[in-house]
C-alpha positions in Angstrom: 203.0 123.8 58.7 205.9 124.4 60.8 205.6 125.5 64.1 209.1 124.3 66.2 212.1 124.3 65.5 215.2 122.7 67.6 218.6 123.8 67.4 222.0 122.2 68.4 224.6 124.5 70.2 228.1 123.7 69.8 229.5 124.9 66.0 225.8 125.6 65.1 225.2 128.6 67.0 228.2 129.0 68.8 231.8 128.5 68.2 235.2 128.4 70.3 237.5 131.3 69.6 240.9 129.8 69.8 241.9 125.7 69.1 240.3 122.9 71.6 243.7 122.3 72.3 244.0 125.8 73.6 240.8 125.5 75.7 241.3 122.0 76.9 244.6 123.0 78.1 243.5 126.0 79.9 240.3 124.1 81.4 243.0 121.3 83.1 244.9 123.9 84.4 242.1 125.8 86.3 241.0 122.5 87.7 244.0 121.4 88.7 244.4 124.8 90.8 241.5 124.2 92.2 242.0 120.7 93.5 245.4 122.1 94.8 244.0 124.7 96.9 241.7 121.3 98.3 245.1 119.3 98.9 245.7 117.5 96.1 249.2 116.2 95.7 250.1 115.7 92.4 252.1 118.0 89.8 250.3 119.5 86.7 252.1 116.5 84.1 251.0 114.3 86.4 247.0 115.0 87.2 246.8 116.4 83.3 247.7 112.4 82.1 245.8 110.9 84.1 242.5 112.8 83.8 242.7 113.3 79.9 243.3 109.2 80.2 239.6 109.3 81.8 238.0 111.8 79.4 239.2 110.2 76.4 237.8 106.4 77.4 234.8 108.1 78.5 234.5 109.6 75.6 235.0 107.0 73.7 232.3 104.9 75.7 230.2 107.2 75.4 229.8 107.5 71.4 230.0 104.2 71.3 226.8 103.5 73.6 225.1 106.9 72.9 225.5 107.0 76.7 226.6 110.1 78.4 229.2 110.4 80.7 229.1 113.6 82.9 231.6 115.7 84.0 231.5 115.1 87.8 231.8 111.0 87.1 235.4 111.7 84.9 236.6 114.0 87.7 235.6 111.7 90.2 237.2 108.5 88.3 240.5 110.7 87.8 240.7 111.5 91.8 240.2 108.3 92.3 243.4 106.9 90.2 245.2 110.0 91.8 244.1 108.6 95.4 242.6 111.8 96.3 239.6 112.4 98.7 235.8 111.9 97.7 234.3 115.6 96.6 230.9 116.4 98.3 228.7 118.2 96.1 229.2 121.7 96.7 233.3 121.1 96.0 232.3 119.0 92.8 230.0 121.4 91.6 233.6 124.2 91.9 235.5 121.8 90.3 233.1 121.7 87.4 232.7 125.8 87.3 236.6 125.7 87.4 236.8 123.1 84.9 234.6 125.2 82.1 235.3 128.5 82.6 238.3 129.0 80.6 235.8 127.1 78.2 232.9 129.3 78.9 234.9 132.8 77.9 235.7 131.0 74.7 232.5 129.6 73.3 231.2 133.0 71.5 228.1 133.4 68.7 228.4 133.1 65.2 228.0 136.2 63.5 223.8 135.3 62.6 223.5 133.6 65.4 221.4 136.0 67.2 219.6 137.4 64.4 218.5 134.0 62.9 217.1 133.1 66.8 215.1 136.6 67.0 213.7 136.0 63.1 212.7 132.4 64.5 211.0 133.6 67.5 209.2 136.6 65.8 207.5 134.6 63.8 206.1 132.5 66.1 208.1 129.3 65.8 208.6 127.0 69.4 211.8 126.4 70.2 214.0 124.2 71.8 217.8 123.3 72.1 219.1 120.0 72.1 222.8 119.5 73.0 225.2 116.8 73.6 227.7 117.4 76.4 229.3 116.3 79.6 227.7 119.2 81.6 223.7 120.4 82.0 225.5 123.2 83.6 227.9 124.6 81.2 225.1 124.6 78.2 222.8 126.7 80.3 225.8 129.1 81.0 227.3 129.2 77.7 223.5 130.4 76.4 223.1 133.0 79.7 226.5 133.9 78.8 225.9 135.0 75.3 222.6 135.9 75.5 220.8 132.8 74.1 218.7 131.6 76.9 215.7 133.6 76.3 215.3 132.6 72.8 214.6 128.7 74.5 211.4 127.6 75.9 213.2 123.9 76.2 217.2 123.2 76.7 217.6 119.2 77.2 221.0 118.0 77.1 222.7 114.4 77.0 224.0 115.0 80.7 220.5 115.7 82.1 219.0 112.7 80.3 222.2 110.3 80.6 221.7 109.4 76.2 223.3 111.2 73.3 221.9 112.1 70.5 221.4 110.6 67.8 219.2 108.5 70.7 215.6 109.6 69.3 214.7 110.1 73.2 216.3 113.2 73.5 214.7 114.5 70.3 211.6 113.3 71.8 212.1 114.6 75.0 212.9 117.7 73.8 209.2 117.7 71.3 207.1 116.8 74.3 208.3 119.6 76.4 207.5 121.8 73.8 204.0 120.3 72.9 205.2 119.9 69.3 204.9 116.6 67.1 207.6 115.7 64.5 206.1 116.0 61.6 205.4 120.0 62.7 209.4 120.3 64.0 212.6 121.0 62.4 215.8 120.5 63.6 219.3 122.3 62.6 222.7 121.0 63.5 226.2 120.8 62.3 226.6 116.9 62.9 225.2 114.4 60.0 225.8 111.7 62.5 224.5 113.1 65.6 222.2 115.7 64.4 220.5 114.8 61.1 220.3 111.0 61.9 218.2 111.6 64.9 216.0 114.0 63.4 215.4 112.1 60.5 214.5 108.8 62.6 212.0 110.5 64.8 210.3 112.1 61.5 211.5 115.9 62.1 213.3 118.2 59.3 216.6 118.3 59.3 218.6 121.2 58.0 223.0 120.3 58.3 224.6 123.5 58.9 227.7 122.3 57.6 230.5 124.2 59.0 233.4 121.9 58.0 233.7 119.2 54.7 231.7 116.2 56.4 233.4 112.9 57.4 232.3 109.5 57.2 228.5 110.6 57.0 225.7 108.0 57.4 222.9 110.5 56.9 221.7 112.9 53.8 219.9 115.6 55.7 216.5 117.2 53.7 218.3 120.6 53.3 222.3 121.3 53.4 223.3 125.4 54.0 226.3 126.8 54.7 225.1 129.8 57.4 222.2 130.0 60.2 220.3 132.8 57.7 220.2 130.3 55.2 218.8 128.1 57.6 216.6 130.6 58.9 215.5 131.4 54.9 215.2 127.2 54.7 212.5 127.1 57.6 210.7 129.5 56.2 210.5 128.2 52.8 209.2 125.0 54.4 206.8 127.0 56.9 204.9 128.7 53.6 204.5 124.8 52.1 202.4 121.8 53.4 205.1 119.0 54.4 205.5 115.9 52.8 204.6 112.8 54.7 206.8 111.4 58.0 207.3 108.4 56.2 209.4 110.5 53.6 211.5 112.0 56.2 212.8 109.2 58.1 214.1 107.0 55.4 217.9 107.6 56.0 
């Protein structure tokens, strides 16, 4: 039987209401207000070139490795190449909060979203969310935000741990907070590569809540649905039937 079930949070149960572009944009320019009001001497073309230079080679270095580069390490490396002052941590952690809120307002639930998370916990199911992104902080205030947090006995995210997924430690992390072993866990996620790989290798479920045509996929996840109900309705199909061997399940 069933009894956990772990989630991913970006375009699974959230999604941003405007293009990253938008958001992105907006997020540079609240940081780079900040930093201004701290002395920084550089113009808006300027410190926007230089610190999306950063993010996108840390980014890139970072789903290579399936390493995680946080947030306070790119806005450290882009003072640095501006020749600004070191941030102690109460500044750094303003600079993040200016960074992501423009972000924050945007992230809002899909339309099931809630409903799927209160069917899940009503009958009885653990759960955990597993998330890959720059900031531990901004996932815990995108869920308090929205209302998600108390639907989560576990959140472990790539910045905490410093791995991204499809690393099976953060899927494994994530099971022995929650007291739950594989073979008893599914996990649901919009990313083949991220999401359904990981699960699969560790021996979990995996149901790809596919939210966009799929691009160069490595991974066939056990169910495919189109909505979090029908991932809620796929759960439970599974949780009324004896599961087939681990050995099954992780053959990718």
């Amino acid at each position: 039987m069933l009894r956990a079930v772990l989630i991913d949070l970006g375009e699974t149960l959230v999604h941003l209401d405007r293009p990253w572009e938008d958001v992105f944009g907006a997020n540079l320019a609240s940081l780079h207000s900040c930093l201004k009001e701290q002395g920084l001497n550089s113009d808006f073309e300027r410190f926007a070139n230089v610190f999306v230079s950063v993010f996108e080679r840390a980014s890139a270095t970072a789903d290579f490795y399936k390493i995680e580069i946080p947030m306070q390490d790119i806005i450290s490396q882009a003072l640095r190449k501006l020749k600004f002052k070191v941030l102690g941590e109460e500044m750094m952690q303003r600079a993040i909060t200016e960074f992501y809120t423009p972000e924050l307002d945007a992230w809002q639930p899909f339309p099931d979203t809630l409903s799927t998370l209160g069917a899940l916990r009503d009958h009885g199911f653990e759960m955990g969310l597993v998330s890959n992104a720059k900031s531990d902080w901004a996932v815990h205030s995108i869920l308090e935000k929205n209302g998600l947090d108390r639907y989560f006995r576990v959140v472990v995210t790539s910045a905490e741990m410093g791995i991204r997924k499809p690393r099976v430690e953060i899927f494994e992390r994530a099971l022995g907070m929650l007291g739950a072993k594989s073979a008893e866990s599914a996990f649901l996620g919009d990313s083949l590569n991220a999401d359904v790989i990981g699960a699969r290798i560790v021996g979990m479920r995996s149901i790809h809540v596919r939210r966009r045509p799929p691009v160069n996929n490595l991974a066939h996840a056990d169910a495919t649905v189109s909505s979090l109900s029908e991932a809620l309705k796929q759960v439970m199909e599974w949780s009324a039937a004896p599961l087939d061997p681990v050995s099954a399940r992780s053959s990718l």
